[in-house]
C-alpha positions in Angstrom: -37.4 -58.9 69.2 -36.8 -56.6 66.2 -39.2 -56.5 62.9 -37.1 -58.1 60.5 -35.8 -60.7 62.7 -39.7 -62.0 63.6 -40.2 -61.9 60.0 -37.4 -64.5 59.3 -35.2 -62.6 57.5 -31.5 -62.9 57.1 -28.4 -60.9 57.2 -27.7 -61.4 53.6 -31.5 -60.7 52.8 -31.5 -57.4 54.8 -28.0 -56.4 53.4 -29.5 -57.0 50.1 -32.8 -54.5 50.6 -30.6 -52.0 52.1 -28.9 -52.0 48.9 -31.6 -51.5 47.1 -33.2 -49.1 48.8 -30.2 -47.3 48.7 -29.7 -47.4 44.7 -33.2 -46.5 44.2 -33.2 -43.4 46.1 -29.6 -42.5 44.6 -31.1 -43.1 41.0 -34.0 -41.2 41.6 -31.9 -38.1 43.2 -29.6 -38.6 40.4 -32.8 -38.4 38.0 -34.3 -35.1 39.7 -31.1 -33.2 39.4 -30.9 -33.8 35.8 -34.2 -32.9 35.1 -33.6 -29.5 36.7 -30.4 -28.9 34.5 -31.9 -29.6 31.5 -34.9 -27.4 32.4 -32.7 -24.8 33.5 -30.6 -25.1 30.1 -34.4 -25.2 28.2 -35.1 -21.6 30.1 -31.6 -20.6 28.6 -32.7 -21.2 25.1 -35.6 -20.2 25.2 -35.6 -16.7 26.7 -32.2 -15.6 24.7 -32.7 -12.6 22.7 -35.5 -11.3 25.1 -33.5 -9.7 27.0 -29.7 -7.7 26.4 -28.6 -8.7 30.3 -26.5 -11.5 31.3 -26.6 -14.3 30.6 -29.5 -14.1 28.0 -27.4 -11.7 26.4 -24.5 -14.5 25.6 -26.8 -17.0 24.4 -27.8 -18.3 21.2 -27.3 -20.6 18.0 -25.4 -18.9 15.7 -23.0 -15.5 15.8 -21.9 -13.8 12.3 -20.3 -11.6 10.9 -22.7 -9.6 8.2 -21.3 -6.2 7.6 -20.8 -7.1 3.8 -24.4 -8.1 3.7 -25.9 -5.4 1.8 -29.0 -4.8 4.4 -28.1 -6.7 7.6 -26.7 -5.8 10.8 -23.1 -5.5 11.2 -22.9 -8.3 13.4 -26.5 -11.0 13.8 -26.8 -13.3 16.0 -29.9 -16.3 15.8 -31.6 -17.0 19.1 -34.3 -19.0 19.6 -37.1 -16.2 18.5 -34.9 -13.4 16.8 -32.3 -12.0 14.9 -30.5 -9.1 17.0 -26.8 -7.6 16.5 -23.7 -7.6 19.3 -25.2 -7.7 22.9 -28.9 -9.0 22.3 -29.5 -5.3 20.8 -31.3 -4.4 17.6 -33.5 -7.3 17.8 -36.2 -8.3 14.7 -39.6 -8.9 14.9 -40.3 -12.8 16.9 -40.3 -15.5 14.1 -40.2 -19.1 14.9 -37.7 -21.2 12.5 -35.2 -18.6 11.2 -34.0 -19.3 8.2 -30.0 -17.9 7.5 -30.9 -15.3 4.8 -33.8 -13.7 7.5 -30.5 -11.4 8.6 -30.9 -9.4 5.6 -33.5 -7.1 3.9 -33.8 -8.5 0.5 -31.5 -9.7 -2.3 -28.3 -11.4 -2.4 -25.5 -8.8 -2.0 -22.3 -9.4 -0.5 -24.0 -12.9 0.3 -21.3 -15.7 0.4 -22.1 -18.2 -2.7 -22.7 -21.2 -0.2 -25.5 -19.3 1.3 -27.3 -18.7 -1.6 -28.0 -21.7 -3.4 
C-alpha cells in the first residue's frame, strides 16, 4: 500500500502539497537567478574604468563632452572609481564619490553656469 495512502491522505490533499512543493522550488529558482544578475550587474559597476576592454570599457554613470573645459579631457566619463576619457583611457587617480567638477584641474573655465553654482 503506498505512503501517502497509509497515512490517510486524499487526492485533493496530495494535489495540494504537490502544488506547493512545486511553487516553492519555482520561487526559490526564480530567487537564485536574480541574485546572480544583480551580482553580475554589481561586478559591472564596480570594475568599470579598471580596465579599457569590453565591456568594462562601455560602462559607467555619466559620458561628457569637456573639450571647452579649460583643464579636462576632451571627452570624461565617471565610473564607479575614476574619471577617464573615450575608451576607459586616460584614467585619474581612484577616488570614491566623484564630484562633477573632479574632471577638471582647477577653476571654472569654459564651465557651463549650472555646474558651477
Amino acid at each position: 500500500m503506498p505512503e501517502f495512502v497509509s497515512a490517510g491522505l486524499h487526492h485533493a490533499d496530495i494535489r495540494a502539497r504537490l502544488i506547493n512543493s512545486f511553487v516553492g522550488s519555482a520561487t526559490g529558482i526564480a530567487s537564485l537567478v536574480l541574485i546572480a544578475g544583480s551580482l553580475v550587474l554589481l561586478f559591472f559597476v564596480v570594475l568599470s574604468g579598471l580596465k579599457s576592454t569590453t565591456p568594462l570599457n562601455l560602462t559607467y554613470f555619466l559620458e561628457a563632452d569637456t573639450s571647452s573645459i579649460q583643464g579636462a579631457r576632451p571627452v570624461s566619463r565617471w565610473t564607479y572609481f575614476y574619471i577617464c576619457g573615450a575608451d576607459n583611457t586616460d584614467c585619474g587617480s581612484p577616488v570614491p564619490d566623484l564630484p562633477i567638477g573632479y574632471a577638471w584641474i582647477g577653476g571654472t573655465d569654459g564651465v557651463p553656469a549650472e555646474l558651477v553654482g
